[in-house]
LOTILO-531517 format. One record per residue: residue in three letters; x, y, z of N, C-alpha, C, O in turn. Coordinates in pm, whole numbers, padded with zeros to 5 digits, always signed. Layout:
ALAXYZXYZXYZXYZ/...
//
This chain:
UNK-00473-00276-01054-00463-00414-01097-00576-00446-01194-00697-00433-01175/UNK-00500-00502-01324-00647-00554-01415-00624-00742-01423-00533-00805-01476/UNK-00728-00786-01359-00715-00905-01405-00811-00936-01528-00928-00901-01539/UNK-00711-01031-01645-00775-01044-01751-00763-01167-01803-00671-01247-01789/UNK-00885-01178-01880-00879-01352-01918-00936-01316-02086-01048-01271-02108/UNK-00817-01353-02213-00883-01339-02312-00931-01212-02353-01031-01192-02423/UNK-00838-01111-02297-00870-00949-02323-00809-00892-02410-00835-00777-02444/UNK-00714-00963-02461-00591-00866-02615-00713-00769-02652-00694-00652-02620/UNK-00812-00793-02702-00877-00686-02774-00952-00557-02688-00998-00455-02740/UNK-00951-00590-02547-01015-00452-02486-00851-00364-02429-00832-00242-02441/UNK-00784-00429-02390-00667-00343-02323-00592-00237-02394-00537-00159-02316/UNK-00576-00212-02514-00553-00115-02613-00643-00038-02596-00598+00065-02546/UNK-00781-00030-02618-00826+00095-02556-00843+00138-02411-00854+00252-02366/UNK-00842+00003-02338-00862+00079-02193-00735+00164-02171-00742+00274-02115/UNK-00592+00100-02225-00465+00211-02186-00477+00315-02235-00428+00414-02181/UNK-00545+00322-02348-00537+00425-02405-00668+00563-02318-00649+00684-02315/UNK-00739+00520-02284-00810+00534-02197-00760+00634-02016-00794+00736-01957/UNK-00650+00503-01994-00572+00518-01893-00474+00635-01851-00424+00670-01744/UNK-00463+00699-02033-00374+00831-02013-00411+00974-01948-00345+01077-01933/UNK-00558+00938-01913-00612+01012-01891-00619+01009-01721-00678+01094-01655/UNK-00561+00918-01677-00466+00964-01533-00368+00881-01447-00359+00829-01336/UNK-00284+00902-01587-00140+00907-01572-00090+00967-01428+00000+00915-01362/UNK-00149+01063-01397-00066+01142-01292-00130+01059-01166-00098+01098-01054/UNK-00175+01003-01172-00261+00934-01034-00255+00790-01015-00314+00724-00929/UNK-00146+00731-01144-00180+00591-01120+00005+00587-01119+00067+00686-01159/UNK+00084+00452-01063+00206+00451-01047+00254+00331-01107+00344+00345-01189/UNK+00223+00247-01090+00194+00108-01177+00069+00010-01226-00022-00010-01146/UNK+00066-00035-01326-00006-00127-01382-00009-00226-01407+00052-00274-01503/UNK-00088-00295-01323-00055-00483-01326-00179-00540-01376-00299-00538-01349/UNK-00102-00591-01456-00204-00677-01561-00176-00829-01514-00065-00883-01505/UNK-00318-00894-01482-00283-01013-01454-00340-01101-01539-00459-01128-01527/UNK-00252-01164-01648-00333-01277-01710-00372-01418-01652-00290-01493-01599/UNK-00530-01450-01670-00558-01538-01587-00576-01655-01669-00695-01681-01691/UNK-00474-01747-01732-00498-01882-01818-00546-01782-01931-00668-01773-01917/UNK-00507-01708-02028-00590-01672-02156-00546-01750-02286-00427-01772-02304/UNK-00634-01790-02370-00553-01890-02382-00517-01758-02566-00476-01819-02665/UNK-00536-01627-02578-00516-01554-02661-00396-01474-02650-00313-01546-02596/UNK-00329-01323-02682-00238-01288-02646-00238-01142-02548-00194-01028-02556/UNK-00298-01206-02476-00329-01086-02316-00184-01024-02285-00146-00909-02304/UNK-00104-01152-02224-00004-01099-02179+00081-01006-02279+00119-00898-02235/UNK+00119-01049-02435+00179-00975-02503+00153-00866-02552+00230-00793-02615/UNK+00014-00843-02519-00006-00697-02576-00024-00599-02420-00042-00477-02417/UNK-00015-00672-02322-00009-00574-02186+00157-00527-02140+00212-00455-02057/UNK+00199-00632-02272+00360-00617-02203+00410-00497-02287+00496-00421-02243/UNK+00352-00482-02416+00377-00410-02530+00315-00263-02486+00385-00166-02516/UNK+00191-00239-02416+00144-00110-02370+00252-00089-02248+00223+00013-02186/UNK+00365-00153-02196+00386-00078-02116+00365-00119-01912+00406-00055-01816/UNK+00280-00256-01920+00243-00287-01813+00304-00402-01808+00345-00478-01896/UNK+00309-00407-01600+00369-00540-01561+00245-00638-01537+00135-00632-01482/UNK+00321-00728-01607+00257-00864-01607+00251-00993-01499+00340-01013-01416/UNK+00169-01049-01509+00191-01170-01363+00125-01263-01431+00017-01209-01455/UNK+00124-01407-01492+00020-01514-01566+00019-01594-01442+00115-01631-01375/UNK-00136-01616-01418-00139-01730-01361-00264-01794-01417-00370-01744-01455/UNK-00221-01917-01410-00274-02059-01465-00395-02098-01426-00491-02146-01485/UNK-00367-02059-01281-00554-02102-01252-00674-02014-01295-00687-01892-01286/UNK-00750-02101-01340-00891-01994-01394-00907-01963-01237-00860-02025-01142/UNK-01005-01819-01239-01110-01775-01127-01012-01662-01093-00890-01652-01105/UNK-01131-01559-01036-01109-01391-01024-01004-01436-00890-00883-01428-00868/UNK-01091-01471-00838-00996-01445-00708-00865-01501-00701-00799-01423-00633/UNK-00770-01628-00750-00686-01631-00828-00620-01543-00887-00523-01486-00839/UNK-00647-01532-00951-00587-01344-01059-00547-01255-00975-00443-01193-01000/UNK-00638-01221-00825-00589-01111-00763-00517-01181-00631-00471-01117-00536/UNK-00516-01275-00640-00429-01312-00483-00329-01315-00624-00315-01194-00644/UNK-00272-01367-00704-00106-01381-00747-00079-01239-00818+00034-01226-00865/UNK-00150-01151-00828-00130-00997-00839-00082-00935-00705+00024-00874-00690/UNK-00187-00964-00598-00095-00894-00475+00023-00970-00419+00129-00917-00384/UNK-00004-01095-00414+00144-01091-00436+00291-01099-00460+00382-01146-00393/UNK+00288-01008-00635+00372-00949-00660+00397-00833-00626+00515-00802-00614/UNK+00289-00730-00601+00301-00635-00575+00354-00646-00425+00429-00551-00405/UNK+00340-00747-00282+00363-00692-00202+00563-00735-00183+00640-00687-00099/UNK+00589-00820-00275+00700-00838-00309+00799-00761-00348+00918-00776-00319/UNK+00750-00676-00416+00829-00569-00497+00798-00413-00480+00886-00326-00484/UNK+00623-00384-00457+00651-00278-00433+00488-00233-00411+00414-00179-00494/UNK+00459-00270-00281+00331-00246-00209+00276-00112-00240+00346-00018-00204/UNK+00151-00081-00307+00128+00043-00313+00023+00125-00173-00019+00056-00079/UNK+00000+00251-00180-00042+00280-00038-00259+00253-00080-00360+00259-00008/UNK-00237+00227-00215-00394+00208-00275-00394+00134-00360-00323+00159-00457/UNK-00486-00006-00356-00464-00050-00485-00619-00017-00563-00725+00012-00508/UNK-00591-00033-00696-00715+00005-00791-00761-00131-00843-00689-00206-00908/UNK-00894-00157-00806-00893-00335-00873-00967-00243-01041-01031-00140-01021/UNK-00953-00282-01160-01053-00273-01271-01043-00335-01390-00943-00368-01454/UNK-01203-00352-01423-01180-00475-01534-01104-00460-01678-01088-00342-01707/UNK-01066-00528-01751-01023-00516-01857-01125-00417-01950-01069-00337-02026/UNK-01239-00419-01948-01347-00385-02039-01430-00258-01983-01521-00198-02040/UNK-01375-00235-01859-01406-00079-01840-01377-00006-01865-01293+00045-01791/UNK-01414+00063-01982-01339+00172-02065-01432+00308-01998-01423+00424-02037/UNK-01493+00274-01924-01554+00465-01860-01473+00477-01725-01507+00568-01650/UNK-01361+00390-01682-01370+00371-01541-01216+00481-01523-01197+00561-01432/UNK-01121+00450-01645-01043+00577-01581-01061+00664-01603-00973+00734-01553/UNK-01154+00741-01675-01169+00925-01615-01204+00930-01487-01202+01041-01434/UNK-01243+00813-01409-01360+00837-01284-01271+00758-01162-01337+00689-01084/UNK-01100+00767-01137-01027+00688-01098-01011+00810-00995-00978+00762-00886/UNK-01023+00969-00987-00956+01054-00879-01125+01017-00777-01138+00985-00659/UNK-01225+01036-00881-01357+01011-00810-01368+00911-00697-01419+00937-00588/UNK-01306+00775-00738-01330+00672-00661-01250+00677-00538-01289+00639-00428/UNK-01091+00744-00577-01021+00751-00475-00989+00909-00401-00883+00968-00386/UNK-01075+00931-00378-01132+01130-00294-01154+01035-00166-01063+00998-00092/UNK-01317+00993-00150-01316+00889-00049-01211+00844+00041-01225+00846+00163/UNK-01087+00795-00028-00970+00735+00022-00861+00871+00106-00800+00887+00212/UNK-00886+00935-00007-00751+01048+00018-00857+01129+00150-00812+01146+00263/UNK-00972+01163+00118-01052+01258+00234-01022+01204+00335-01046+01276+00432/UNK-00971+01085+00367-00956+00976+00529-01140+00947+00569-01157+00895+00679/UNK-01268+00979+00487-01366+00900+00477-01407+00756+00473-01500+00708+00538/UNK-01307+00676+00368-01315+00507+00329-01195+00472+00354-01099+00547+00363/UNK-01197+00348+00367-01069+00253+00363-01137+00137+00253-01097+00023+00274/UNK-01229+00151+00144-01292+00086+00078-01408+00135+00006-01520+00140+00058/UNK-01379+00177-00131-01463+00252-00232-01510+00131-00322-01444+00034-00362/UNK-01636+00162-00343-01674+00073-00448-01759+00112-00538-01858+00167-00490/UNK-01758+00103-00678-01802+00172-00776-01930+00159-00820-01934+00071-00906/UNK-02039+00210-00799-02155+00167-00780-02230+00229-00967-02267+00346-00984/UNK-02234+00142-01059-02265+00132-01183-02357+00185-01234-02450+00110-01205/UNK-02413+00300-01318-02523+00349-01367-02442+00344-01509-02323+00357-01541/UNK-02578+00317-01584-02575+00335-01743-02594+00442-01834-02693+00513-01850/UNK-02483+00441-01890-02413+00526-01998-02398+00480-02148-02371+00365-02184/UNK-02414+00569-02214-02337+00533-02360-02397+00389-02403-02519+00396-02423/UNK-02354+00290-02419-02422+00153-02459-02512+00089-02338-02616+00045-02387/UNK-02509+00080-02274-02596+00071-02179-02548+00028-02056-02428+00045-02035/UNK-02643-00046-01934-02600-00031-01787-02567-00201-01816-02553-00264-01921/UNK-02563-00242-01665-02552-00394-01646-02669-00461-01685-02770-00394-01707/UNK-02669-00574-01696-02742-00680-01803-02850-00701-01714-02797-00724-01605/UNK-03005-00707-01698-03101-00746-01635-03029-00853-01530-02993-00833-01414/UNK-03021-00956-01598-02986-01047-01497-02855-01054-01400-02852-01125-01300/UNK-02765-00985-01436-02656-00909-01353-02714-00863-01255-02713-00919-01146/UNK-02784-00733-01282-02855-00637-01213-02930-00740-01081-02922-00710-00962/UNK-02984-00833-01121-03109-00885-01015-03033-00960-00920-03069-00992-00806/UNK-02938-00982-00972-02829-01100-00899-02756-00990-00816-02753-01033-00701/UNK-02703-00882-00822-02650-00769-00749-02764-00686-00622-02735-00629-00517/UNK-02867-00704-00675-02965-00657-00551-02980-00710-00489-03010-00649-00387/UNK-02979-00877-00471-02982-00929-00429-02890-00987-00323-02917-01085-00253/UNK-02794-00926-00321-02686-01000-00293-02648-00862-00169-02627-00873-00049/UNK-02651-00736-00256-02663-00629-00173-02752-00592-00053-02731-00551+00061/UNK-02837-00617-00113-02998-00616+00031-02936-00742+00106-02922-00709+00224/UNK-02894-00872+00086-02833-00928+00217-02739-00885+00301-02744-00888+00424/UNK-02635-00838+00221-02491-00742+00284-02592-00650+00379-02561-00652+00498/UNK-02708-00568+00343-02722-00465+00388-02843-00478+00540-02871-00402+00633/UNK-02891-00623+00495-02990-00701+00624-02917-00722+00699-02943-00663+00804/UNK-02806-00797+00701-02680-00869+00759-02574-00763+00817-02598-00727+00933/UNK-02488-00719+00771-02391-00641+00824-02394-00462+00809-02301-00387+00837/UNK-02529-00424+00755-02533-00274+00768-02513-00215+00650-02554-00100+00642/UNK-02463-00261+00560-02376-00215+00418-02481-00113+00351-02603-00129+00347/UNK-02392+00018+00287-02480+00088+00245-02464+00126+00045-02508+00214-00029/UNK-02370-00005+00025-02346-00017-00087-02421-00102-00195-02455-00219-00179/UNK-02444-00019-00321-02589-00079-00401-02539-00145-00523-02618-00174-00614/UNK-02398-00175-00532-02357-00285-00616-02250-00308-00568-02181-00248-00485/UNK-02230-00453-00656-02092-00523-00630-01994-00523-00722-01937-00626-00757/UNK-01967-00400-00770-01898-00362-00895-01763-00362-00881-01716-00302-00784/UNK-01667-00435-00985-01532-00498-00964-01425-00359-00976-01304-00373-00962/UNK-01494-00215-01006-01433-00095-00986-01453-00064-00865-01560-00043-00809/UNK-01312-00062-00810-01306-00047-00660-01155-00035-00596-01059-00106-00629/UNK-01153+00079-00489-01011+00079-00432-01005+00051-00305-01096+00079-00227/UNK-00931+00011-00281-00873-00014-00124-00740-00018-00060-00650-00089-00105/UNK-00724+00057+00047-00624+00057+00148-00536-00054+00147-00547-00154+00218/UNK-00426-00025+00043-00322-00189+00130-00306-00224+00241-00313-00342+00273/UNK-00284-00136+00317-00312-00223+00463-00395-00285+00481-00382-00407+00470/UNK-00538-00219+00523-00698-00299+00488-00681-00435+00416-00740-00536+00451/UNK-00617-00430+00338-00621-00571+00232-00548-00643+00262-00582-00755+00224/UNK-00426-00640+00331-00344-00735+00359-00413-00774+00486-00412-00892+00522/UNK-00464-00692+00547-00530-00738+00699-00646-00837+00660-00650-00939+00728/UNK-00716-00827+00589-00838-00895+00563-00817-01031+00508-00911-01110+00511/UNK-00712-01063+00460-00677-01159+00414-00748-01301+00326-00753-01423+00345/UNK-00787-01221+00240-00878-01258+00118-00809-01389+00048-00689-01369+00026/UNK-00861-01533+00002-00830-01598-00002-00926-01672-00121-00893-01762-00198/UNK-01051-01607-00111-01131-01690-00242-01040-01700-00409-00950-01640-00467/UNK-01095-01768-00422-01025-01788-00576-01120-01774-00684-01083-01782-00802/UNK-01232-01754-00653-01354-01758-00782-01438-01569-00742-01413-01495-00646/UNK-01494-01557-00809-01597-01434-00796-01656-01427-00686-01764-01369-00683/UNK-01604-01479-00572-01657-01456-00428-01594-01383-00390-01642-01311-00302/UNK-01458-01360-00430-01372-01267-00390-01459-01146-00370-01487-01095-00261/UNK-01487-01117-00456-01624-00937-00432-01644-00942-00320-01607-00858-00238/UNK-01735-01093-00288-01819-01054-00163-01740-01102-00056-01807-01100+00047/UNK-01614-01147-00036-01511-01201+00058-01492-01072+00135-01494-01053+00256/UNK-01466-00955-00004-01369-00812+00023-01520-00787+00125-01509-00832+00238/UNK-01638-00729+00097-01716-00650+00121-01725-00715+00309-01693-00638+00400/UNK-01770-00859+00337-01821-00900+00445-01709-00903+00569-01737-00875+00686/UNK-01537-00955+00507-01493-00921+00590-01454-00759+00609-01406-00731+00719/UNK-01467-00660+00521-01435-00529+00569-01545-00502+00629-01512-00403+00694/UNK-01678-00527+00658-01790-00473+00735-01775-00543+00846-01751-00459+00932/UNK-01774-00643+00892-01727-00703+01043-01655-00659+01037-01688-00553+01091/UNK-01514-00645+00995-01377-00538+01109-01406-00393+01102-01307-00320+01098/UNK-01522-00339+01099-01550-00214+01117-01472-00135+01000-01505-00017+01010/UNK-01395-00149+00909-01325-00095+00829-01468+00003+00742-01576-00054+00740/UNK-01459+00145+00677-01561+00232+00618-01523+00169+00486-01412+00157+00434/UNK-01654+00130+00444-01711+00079+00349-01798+00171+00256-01910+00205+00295/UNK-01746+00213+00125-01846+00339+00066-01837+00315-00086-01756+00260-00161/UNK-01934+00369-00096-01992+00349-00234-02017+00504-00330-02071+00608-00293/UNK-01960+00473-00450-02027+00635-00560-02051+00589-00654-01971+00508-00702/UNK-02147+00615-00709-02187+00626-00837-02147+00644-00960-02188+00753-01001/UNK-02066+00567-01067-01994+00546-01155-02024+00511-01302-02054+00396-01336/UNK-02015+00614-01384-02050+00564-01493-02004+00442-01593-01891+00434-01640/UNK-02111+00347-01617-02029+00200-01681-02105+00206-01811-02207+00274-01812/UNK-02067+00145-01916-02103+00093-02039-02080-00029-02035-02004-00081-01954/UNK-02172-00117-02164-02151-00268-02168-02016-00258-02306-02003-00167-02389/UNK-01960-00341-02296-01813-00410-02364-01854-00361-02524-01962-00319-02564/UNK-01742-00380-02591-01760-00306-02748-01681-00402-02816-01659-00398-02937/UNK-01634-00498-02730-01473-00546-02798-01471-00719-02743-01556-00736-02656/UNK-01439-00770-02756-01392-00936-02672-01565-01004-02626-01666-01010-02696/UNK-01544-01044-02496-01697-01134-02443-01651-01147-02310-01543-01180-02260/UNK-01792-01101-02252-01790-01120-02096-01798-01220-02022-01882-01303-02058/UNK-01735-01244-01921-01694-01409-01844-01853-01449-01777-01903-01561-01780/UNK-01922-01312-01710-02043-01307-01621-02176-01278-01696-02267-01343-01747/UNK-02149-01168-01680-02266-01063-01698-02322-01090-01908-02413-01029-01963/UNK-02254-01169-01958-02268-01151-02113-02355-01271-02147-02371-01288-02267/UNK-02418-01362-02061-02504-01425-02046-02578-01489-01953-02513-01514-01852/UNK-02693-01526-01952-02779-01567-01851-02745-01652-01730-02761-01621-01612/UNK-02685-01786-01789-02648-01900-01728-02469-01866-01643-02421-01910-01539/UNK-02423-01785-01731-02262-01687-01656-02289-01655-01518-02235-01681-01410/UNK-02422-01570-01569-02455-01480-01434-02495-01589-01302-02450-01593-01187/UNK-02586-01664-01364-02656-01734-01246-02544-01841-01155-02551-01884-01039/UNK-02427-01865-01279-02346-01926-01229-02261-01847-01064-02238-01887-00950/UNK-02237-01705-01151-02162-01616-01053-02241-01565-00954-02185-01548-00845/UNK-02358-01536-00964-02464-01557-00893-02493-01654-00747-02560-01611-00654/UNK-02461-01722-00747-02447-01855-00673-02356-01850-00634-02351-01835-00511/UNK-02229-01860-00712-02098-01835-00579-02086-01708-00523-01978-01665-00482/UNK-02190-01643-00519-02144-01535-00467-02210-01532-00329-02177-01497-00216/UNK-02314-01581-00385-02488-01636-00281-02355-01702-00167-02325-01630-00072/UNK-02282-01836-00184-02277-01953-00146-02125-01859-00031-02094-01884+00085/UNK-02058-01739-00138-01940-01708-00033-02015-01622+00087-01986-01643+00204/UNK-02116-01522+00049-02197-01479+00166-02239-01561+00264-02238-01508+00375/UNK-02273-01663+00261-02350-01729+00361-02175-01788+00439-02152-01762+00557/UNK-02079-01858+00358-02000-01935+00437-01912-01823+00571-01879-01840+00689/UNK-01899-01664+00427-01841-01568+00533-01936-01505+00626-01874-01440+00709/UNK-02088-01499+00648-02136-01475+00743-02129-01582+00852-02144-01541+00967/UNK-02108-01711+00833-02137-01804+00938-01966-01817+01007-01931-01859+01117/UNK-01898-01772+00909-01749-01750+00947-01716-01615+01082-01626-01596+01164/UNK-01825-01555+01050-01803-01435+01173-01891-01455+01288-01865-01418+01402/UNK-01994-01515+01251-02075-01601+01339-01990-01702+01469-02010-01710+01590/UNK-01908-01758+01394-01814-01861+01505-01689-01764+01531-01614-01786+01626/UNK-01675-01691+01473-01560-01601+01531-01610-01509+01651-01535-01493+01747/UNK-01717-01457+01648-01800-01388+01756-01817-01492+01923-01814-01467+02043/UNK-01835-01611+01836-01861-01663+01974-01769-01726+02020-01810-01811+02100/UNK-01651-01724+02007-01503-01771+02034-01461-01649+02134-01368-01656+02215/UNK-01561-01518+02110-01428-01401+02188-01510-01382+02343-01461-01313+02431/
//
């Protein structure tokens, strides 16, 4: 699944990109999220199914992506990745070994810099941060919150993810560590964008924004397992 907002210009190379494992991927859902450019027509033109939905925010994008997919044709893995990750499909059998070994029920792509460079300082500080709580809090041994990541359809339909903004990340991570579900992390080579403009990470005030809801979904889903604990 790629959710994209305002991406016509990265998705031509990421497909092109994408041929490079063909044999491992079965469908491609492109989700345009409100763009107000021509996302959908050039995802429809490479070849991929499309889903537009209207509301801005990540998590949005991927609740009306799954489901279509669980409508039509549930896969046994889904692949979340961004429009603008162009290092991420050579490194798509990598992420999902984890999955196939019966090791994870949740891979997450943990970002080192390549080629143009890594994540943006202030990305970066906002991700350690956020990680060292996951990892004070529920054990987590994962060192970013990087939107390259697979998971178990089952796992995902069970968890029942519901944010609509960039909390979604940390929605996925807190409820799969309370239900005991394996939570794992590899090391993935990323570059910064060549093409379009980043929603987060492409400026200061983006970040701090996403930053904060991310801060704000950690705390509501820790206090959420908090009252669920003392209910049993």
């Amino acid at each position: 699944m790629i959710p994209a907002r305002d991406e016509s210009k990265t998705l031509p190379r990421l497909f092109a990109e994408l041929e490079h494992a063909a044999d491992t991927i079965d469908c491609i859902l492109v989700v345009d999220n409100a763009s107000r450019d021509i996302t959908s027509e050039v995802a429809k033109n490479l070849g991929a199914l499309v889903v537009y939905e209207s509301r801005p925010g990540y998590g949005h994008a991927c609740i009306a992506g799954i489901d279509r997919l669980r409508r039509e044709f549930p896969p046994e893995v889904l692949i979340f990745l961004d429009a603008d990750d162009f290092a991420a499909p050579k490194q798509l059998n990598s992420l999902l070994d984890p999955i196939r070994e019966g090791k994870a029920d949740l891979v997450i792509g943990e970002r080192r810099a390549c080629g143009e460079g890594g994540v943006r300082w202030h990305a970066r500080l906002g991700n350690q941060f956020i990680t060292a709580a996951l990892r004070i809090k529920f054990g987590s041994h994962v060192r970013d919150m990087g939107p390259f990541r697979a998971i178990r359809w089952s796992m995902l339909e069970a968890l029942e993810l519901d944010d609509p903004t960039y909390g979604w990340y940390v929605q996925m991570q807190v409820r799969a560590l309370r239900s005991g579900y394996r939570v794992h992390g590899i090391e993935v080579d990323f570059e910064r964008r060549t093409a379009g403009r980043s929603k987060v990470s492409g400026n200061l005030i983006a970040s701090v924004r996403a930053g904060w809801v991310m801060l704000r979904t950690l705390v509501v889903e820790s206090l959420r397992a908090k009252t669920n604990l003392s209910k049993r």
